[in-house]
C-alpha positions in Angstrom: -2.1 -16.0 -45.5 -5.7 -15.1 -46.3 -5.6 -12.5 -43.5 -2.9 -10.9 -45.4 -4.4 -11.1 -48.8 -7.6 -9.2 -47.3 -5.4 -6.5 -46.0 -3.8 -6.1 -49.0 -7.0 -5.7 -50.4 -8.6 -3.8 -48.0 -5.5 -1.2 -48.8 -5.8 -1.3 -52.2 -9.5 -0.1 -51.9 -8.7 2.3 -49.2 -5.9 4.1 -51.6 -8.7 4.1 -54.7 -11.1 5.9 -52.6 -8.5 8.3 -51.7 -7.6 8.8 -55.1 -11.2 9.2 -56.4 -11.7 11.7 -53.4 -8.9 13.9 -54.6 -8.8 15.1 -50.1 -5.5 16.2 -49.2 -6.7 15.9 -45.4 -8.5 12.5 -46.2 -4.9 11.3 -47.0 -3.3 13.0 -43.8 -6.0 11.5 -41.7 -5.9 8.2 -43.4 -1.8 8.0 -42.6 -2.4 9.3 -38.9 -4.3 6.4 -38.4 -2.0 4.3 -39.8 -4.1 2.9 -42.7 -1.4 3.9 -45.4 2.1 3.9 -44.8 4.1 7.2 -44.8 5.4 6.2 -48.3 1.9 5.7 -49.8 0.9 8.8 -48.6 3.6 10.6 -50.3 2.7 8.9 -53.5 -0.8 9.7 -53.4 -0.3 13.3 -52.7 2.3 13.7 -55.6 -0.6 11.8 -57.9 -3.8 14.1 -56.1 -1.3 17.3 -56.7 -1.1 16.5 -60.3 -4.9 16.2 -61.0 -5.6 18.8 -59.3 -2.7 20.7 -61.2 -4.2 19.6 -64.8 -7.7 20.1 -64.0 -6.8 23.8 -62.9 -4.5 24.1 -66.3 -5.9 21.7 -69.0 -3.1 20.8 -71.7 -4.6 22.5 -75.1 -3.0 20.6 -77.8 -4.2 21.2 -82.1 -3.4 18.8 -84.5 -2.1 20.3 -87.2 -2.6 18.8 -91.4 -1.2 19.6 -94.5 -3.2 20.4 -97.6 -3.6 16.2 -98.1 -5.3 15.5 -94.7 -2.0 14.2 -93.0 -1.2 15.2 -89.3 2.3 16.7 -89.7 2.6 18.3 -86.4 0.8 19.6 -82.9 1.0 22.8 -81.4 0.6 23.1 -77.1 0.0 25.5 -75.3 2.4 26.5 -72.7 2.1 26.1 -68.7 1.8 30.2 -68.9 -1.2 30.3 -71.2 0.7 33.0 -73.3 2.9 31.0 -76.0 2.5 27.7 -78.4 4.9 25.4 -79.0 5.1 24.0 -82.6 6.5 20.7 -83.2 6.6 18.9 -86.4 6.5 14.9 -86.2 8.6 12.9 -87.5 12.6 11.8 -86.5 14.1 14.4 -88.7 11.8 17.5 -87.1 13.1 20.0 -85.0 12.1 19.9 -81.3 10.2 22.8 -81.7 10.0 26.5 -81.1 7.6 28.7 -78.8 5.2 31.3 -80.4 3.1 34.1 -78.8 0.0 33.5 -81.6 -1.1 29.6 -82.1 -1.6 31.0 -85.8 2.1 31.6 -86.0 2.8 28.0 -84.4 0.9 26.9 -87.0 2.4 28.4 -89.9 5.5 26.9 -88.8 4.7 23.8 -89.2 3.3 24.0 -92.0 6.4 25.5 -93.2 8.9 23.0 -92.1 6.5 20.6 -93.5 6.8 22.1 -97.0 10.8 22.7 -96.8 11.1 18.6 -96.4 
């Protein structure tokens, strides 16, 4: 029992390291020795991907207020860099629309804020 509890271990570490490496091949090597199973190795590349994914396309995000100070809504850039979406918060708020200009995102926001 404790042999298995310092295997479980020793995996858990092994699987941190590769996820701190952020290696494609460390994983690949690491499953071709058969120190993670097929199954954990499909997890951590999906997970390494998705770093890698963000950290080559950061998530821009701008709160956005109203004349008081209160957040009302958030406009995000888009996966193609080119257009904002502008969402208002709140459960009776559109789901939003795409602009081309984060100043016209904005204004929308601002303006569904003021029609409620």
């Amino acid at each position: 029992m404790a042999q298995q509890a310092q295997a479980v271990r020793g995996s858990q570490k092994l699987i941190r390291g590769l996820k701190e490496q952020l290696d494609l091949s460390a994983v690949n090597r690491a499953e071709a020795a058969n120190e993670i199973t097929a199954n954990q190795a499909l997890r951590l590349r999906k997970w390494i991907n998705a770093v890698l994914d963000v950290r080559e396309n950061p998530v821009t995000t701008s709160l956005v207020q109203d004349a008081h100070g209160q957040f009302i809504g958030e406009v995000t850039q888009l996966a193609d860099g080119k257009q904002w979406l502008a969402q208002g918060y709140g459960k009776t708020w559109p789901t939003g629309e795409a602009f081309d200009d984060v100043q016209q995102a904005i204004a929308y926001v601002r303006g569904i804020a003021a029609a409620q």
